[in-house]
C-alpha positions in Angstrom: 15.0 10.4 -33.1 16.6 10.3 -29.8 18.6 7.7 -28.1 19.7 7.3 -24.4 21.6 4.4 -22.7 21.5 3.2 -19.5 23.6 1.0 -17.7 20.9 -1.3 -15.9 18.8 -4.9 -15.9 17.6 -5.5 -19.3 14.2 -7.1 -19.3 10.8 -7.0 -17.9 11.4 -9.0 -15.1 14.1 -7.0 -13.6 13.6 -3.8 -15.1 15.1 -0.7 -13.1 12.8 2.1 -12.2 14.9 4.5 -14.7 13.1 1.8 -17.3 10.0 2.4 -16.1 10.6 6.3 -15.5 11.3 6.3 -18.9 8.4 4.8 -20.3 5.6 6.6 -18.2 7.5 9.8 -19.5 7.6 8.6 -22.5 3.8 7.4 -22.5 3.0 10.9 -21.1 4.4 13.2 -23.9 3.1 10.8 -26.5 -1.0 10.9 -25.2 -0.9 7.7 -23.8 -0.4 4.2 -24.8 -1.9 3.2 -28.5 -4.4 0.1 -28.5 -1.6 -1.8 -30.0 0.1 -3.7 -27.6 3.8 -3.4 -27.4 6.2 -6.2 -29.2 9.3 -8.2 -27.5 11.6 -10.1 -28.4 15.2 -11.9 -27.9 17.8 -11.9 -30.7 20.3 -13.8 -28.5 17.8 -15.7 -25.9 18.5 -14.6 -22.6 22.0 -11.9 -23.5 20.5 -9.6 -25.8 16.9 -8.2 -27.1 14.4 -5.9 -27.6 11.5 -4.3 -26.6 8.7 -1.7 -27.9 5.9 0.5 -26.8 3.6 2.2 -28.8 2.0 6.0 -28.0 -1.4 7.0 -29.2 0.4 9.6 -31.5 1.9 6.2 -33.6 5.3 6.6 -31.9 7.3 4.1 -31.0 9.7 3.5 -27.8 12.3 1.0 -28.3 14.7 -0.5 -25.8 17.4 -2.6 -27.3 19.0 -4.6 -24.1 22.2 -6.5 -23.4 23.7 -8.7 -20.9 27.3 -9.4 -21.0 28.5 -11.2 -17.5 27.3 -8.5 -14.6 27.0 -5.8 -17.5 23.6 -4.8 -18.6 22.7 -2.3 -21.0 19.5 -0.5 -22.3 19.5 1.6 -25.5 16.1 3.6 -26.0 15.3 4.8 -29.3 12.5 6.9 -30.0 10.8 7.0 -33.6 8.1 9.1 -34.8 5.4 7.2 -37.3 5.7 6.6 -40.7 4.4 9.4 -43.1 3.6 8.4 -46.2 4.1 11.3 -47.8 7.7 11.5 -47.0 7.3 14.9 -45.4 9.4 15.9 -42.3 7.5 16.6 -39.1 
């Protein structure tokens, strides 16, 4: 798993080009988007929330976004599927 933070608007509307960046190369390494659709959310409506994207591979981009006055922050996690053998990749 790997995480990187970013300093930058938090939600679709607004969402830097690092966001986007992100995602494509994200998408890219993955084989492409899945057929599921990605998920959103807010856990504080309009200062904090989430976000994911799925790859054809079964990972899973998440961005976990805050606002606190002018500061906004993006946290991307990346998580590989679930095995349900419990064996390491």
């Amino acid at each position: 798993m790997s995480q990187k933070s970013v300093t930058d608007p938090a939600d679709a509307d607004d969402a830097s080009p690092d966001s986007s960046d992100r995602v494509q190369d994200f998408l890219a390494r993955h084989g492409g988007p899945a057929a599921r659709r990605g998920a959103s959310g807010d856990t504080v409506p309009g200062l904090s929330g989430w976000s994911e994207v799925y790859a054809a591979d079964g990972f899973t981009l998440r961005c976990d976004w805050s606002r606190t006055g002018t500061l906004r922050r993006m946290q991307f996690t990346e998580a590989s599927p679930a095995r349900g053998d419990n064996t390491p990749r």
